[in-house]
N, C-alpha and C positions, 0 to 999 in steps of 0.2 A: 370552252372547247370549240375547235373549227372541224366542220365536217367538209375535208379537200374535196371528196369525191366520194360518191352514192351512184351507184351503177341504175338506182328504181328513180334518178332525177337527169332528164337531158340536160339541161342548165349548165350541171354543172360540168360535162364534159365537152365541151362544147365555147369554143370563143364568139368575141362578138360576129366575126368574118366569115364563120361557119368552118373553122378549123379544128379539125379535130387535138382534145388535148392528150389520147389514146395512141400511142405508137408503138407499131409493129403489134397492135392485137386488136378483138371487135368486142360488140356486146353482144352477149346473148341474152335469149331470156325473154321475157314477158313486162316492162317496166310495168303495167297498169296493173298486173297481180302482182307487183312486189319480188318476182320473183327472175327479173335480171343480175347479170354481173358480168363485169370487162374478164375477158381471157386472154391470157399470151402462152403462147410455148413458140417460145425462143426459139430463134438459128444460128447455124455458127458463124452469124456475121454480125447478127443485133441483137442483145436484150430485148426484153418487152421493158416499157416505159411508159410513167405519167407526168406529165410534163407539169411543173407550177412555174410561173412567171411572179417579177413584182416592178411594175411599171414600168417592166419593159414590151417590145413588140408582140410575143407571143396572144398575149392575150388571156392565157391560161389562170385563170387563180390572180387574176392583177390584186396586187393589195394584202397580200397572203399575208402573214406575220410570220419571222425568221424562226427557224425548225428549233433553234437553240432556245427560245423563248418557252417552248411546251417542256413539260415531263415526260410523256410516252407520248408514239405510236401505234394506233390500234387499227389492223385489220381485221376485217371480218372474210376469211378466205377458206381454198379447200385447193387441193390439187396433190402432188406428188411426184414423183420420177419417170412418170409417163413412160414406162420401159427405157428412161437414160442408164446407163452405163457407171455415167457418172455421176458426180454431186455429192452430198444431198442440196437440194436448194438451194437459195438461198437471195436478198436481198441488198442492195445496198442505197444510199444518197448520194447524188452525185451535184456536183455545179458549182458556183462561186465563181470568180476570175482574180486567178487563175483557175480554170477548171481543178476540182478537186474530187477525189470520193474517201468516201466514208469508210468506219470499220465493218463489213460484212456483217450480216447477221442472217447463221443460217437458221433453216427450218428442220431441228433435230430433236430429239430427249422430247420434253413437252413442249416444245412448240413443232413439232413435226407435223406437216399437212397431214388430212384426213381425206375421205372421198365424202364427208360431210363440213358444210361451213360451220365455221367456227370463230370466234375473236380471242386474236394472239396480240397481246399489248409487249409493248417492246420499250423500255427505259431511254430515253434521248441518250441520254449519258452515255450509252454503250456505242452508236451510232457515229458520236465524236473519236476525233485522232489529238493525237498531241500537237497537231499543227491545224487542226482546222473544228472551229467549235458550229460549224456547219450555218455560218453566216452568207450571206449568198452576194451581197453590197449589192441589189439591187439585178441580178444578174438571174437567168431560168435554172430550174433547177428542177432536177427526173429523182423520182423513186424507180430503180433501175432492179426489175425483176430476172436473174440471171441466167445468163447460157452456161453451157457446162462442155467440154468437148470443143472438135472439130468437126466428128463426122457422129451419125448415127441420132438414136431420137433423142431431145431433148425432154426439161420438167414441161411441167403444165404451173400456171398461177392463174385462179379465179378468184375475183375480187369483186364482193360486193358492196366494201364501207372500208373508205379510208379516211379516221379522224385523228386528228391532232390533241388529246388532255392539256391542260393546265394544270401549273403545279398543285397537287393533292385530289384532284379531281378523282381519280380513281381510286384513292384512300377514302374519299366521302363515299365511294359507292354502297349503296346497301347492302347489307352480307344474305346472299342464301341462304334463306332458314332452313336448320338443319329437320327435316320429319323426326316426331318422338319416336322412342324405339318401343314398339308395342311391346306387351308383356310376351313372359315364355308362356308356350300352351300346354298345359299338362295334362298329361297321359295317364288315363287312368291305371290303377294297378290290374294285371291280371293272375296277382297268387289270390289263393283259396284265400279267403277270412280264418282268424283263429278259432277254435274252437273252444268255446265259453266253458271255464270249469263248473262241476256239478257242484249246486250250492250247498254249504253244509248244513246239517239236520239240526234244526233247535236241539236242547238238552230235554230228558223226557223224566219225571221226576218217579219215583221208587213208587208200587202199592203193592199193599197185601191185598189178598186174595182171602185167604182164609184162614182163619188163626183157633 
């Protein structure tokens, strides 16, 4: 598994040249309590963007291995419609040369952002087009977080982990043990007890009295 980008690590967002690999959004957050993450809400001119490079100038991610090469995408995010109009969210991969992008992948049904972070793992496979298996030949290449509109507010995306799986990785994961389901609690009766029948009399044998 590659972890691209962790919002509680500057390293990794960050080039050698001190460029940032963050566009058009910041971090917020506290990194030393764990508890940063990059934000964007989009304009109607740019996406939010993280940039990956592979030996070329950017700097970004040099060395990255080709997105086609994993099984999922896994963010660990949280945001919503930020009062847009439009949408719902949504994600795509862009790059290669020829420039290319990806099949969208919105944030709907359950994978719908929350106003809590959460991880939405997303199948590569869905990601690809019939013309492009999201190879990049060596070219940058953006996780391109979306605008929506023209005019009026855009979503929000906060992101605090973005990793790459290998194949089966996330079928090894451990399964959340399910809690046992405690017993039923029972209530006691509140009718009367029956009422014990009266016992019967021994037999009582015949005497004379006086004869």
């Amino acid at each position: 598994d590659t972890t691209l980008y962790s919002a509680t690590d500057a390293e990794l967002l960050s080039t050698s040249n001190g460029a940032s690999c963050i566009e058009y959004g910041v971090v917020q957050g506290d990194a030393a309590a764990s508890s940063a993450y990059i934000q964007w809400t989009p304009n109607k001119w740019h996406d939010g963007r993280l940039k990956i490079g592979d030996g070329d100038s950017t700097g970004c991610r040099v060395g990255t291995p080709e997105l086609y090469e994993f099984e999922h995408v896994c963010l660990t995010i949280r945001g919503g419609q930020n009062g847009a109009a439009c949408g719902p969210p949504s994600f795509v991969f862009a790059g290669g040369a020829p420039y290319r992008t990806s099949n969208a992948i919105v944030f709907e049904g359950d994978r719908a952002l929350t106003s809590e972070f959460r991880e939405i793992c997303v199948p590569v496979a869905e990601l690809q087009t019939a013309e492009w298996n999201l190879e990049r030949r060596h070219y940058t290449g953006y996780f391109r977080f979306q605008k929506c509109g023209q005019s009026g507010p855009q979503p929000q995306y906060e992101v605090q982990e973005l990793t790459l799986l290998a194949p089966g990785s996330l079928a090894a994961r451990p399964l959340t043990p399910v809690p046992p389901t405690p017993p039923p609690t029972l209530v006691p009766s509140t009718a009367a007890p029956p009422t014990p029948a009266p016992p019967t009399p021994a037999p009582v044998p015949d005497t004379t009295l006086y004869s």
